[in-house]
Kinemage of the C-alpha trace (Angstrom):
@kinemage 1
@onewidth
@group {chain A} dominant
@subgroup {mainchain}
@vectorlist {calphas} color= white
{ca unk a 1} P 0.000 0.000 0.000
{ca unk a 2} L 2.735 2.428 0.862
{ca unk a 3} L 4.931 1.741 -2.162
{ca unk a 4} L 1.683 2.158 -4.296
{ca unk a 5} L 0.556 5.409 -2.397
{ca unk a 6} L 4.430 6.258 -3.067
{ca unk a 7} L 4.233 5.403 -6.787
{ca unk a 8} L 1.973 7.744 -7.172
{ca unk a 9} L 3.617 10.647 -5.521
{ca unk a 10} L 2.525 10.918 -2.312
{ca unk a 11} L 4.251 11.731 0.858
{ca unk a 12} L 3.055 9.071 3.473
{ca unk a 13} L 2.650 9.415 6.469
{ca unk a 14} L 1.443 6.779 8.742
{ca unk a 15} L -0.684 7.328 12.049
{ca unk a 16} L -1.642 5.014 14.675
{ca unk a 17} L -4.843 3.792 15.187
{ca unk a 18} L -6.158 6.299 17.993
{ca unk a 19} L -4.350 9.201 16.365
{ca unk a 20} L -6.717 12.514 17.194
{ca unk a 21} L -8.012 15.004 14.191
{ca unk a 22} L -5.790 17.308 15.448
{ca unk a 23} L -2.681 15.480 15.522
{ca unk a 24} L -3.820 14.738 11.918
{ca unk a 25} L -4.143 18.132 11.020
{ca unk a 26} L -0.815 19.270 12.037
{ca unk a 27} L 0.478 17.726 8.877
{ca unk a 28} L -1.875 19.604 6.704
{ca unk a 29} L -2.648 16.257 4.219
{ca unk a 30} L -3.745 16.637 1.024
{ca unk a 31} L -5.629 13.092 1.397
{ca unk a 32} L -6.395 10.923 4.170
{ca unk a 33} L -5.952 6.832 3.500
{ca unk a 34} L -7.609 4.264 5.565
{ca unk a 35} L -6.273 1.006 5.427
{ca unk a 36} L -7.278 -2.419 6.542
{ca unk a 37} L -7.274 -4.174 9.807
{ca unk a 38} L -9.046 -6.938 12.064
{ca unk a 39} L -12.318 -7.107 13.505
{ca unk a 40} L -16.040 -6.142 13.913
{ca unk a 41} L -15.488 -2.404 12.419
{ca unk a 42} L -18.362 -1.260 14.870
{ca unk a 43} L -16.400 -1.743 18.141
{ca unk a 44} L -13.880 0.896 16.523
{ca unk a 45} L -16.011 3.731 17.720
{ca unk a 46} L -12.754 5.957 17.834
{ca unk a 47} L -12.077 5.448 14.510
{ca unk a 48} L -15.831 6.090 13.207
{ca unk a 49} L -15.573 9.027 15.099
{ca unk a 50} L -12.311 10.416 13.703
{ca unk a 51} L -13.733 9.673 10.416
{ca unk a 52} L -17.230 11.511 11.347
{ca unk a 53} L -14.365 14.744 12.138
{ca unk a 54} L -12.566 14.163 8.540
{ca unk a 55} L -15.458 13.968 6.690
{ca unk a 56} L -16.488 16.985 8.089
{ca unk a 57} L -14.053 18.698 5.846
{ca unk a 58} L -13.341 18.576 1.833
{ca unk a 59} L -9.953 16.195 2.180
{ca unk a 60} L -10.198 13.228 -0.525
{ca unk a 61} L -10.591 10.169 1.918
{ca unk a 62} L -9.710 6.432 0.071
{ca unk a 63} L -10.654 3.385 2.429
{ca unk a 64} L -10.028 -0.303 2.177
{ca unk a 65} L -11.098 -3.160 3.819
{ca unk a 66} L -11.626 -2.226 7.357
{ca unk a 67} L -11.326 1.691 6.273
{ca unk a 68} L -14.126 0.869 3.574
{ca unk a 69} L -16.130 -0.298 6.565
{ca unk a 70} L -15.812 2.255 9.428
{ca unk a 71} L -16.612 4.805 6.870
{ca unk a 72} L -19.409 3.477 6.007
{ca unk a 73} L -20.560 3.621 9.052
{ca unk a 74} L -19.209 7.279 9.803
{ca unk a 75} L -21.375 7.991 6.991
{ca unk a 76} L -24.245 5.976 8.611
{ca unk a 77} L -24.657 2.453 7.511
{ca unk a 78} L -24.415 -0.529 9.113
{ca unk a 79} L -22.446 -3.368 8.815
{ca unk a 80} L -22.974 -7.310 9.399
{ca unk a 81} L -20.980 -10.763 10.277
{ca unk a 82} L -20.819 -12.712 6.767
{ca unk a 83} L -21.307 -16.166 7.280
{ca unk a 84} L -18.103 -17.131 6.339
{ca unk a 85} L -16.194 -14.214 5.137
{ca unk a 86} L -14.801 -13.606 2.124
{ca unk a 87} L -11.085 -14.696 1.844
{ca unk a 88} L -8.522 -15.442 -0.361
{ca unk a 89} L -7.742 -14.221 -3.917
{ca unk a 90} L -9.873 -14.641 -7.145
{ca unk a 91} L -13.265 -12.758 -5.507
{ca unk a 92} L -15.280 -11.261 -8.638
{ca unk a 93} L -16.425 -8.225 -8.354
{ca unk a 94} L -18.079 -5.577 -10.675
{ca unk a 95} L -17.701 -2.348 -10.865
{ca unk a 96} L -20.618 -0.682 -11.534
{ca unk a 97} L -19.408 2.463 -13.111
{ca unk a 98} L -17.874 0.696 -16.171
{ca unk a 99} L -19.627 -2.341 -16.401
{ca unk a 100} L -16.448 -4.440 -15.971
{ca unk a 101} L -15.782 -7.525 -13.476
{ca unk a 102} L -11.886 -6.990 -11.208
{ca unk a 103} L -10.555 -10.176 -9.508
{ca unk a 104} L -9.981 -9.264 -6.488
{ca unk a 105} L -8.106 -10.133 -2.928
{ca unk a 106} L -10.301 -10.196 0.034
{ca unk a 107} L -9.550 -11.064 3.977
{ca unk a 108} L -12.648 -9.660 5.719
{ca unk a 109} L -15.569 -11.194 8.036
{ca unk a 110} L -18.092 -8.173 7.852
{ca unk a 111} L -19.985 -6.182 5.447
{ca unk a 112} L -21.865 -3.044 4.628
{ca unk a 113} L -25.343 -3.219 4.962
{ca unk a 114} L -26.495 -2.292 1.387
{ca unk a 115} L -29.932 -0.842 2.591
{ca unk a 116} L -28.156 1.089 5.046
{ca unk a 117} L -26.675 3.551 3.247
{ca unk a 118} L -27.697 7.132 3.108
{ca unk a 119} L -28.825 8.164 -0.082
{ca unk a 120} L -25.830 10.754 -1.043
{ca unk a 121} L -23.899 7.147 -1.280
{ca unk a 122} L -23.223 5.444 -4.632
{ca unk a 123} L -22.351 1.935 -4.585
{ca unk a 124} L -19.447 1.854 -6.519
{ca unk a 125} L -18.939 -1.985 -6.832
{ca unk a 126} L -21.044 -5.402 -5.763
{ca unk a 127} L -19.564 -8.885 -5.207
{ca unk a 128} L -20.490 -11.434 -7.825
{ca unk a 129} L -20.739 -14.293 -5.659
{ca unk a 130} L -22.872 -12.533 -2.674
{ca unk a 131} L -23.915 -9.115 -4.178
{ca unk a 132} L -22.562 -7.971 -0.974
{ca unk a 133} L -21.278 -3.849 -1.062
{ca unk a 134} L -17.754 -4.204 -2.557
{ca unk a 135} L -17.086 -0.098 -2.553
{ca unk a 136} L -19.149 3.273 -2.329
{ca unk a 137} L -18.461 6.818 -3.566
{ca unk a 138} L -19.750 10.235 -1.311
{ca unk a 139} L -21.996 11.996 -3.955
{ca unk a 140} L -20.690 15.268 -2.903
{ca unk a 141} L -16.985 14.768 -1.322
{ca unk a 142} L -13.996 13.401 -2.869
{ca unk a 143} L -15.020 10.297 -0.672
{ca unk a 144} L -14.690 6.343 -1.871
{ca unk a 145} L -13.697 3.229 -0.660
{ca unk a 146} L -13.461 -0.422 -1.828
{ca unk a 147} L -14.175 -3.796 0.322
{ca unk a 148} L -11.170 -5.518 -1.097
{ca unk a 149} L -7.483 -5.129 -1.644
{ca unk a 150} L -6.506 -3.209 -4.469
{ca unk a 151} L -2.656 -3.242 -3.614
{ca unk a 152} L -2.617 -7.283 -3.620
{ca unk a 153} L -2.118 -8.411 -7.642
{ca unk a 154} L -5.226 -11.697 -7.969
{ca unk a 155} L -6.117 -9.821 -11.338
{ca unk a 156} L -3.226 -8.887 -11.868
{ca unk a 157} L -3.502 -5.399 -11.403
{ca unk a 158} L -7.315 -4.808 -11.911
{ca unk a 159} L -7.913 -2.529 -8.924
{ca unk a 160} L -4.467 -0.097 -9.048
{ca unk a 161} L -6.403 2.151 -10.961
{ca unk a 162} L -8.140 3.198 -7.282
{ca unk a 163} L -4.664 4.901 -6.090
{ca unk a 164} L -4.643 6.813 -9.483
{ca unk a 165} L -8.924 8.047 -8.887
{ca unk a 166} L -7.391 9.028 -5.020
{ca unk a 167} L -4.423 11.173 -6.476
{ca unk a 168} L -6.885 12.864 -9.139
{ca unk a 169} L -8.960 13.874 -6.218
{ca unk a 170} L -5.696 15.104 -4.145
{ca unk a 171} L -4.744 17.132 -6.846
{ca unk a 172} L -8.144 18.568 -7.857
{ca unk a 173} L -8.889 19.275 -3.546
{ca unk a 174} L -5.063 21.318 -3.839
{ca unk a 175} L -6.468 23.022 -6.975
{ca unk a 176} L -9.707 24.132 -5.316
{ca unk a 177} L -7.649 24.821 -2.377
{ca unk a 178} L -5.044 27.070 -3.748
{ca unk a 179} L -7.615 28.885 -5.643
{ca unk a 180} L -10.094 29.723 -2.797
């Protein structure tokens, strides 16, 4: 993820967990990633809430995995225990804005409740083999995330296009920012 984030010309900098907004905000980022991680994404209530604080601003936020799932829930959803959980490699899922199936990587036990979702939500991609919520896109932010892992290579590289759409938003949020 951070060679990818990297690649793409960002400066990363990594925060723990139960970092605060403001110790955030000292850094001034342009965008805010939020990666993966174990668990029931509801008990991470200081996580929902420091994404509730981020969200509160214009910064382009790009979640995976667990990040996919506690902003979901920032933004109101809820979320549910799969059965089994999706893991492993070869997962197809389709992205609804181009009509075109990624093979994807997936380690996760939960999932966004698809009639949760507030209505300035678009969901962005669907699993093929549960037509579970695979990724979402804020209508009015520069806001998305993605169930699965688009750094891990199952397609081989179907889903790297995600750290390109974050970067296009980083740069368009510095544009708008500069010009303000």
């Amino acid at each position: 993820i951070l060679r990818l984030l990297e690649k793409e010309g960002g400066e990363v900098t990594v925060f723990p967990a139960k970092t605060t907004i403001d110790e955030i905000f000292k850094f001034n980022p342009d965008g805010i990633f939020l990666s993966n991680g174990p668990g029931d994404p509801a008990a991470v209530s200081y996580g929902i809430k420091l994404v509730k604080d981020i969200l509160q601003t214009n910064i382009p936020i790009f979640g995976i995995c667990l990040g996919h799932q506690i902003l979901s829930i920032a933004l109101g959803a809820k979320t549910f225990k799969l059965k089994f959980g999706h893991r492993g490699c070869n997962h197809p899922v389709k992205n609804n804005l181009n009509n075109k199936v990624e093979i994807t990587s997936q380690n996760h036990g939960f999932a966004v409740d698809y009639n949760s979702l507030p209505s300035n939500v678009t969901i962005t991609h669907e699993s093929l083999n549960d037509n579970t919520v695979e990724g979402i896109r804020l209508n009015n932010k520069p806001v998305f995330s993605v169930q699965y892992h688009p750094e891990s290579s199952p397609g081989p590289h179907d889903s790297r296009y995600l750290f390109k759409d974050f970067f296009r938003f980083i740069k368009k949020h510095k544009k708008e920012k500069l010009y303000a």
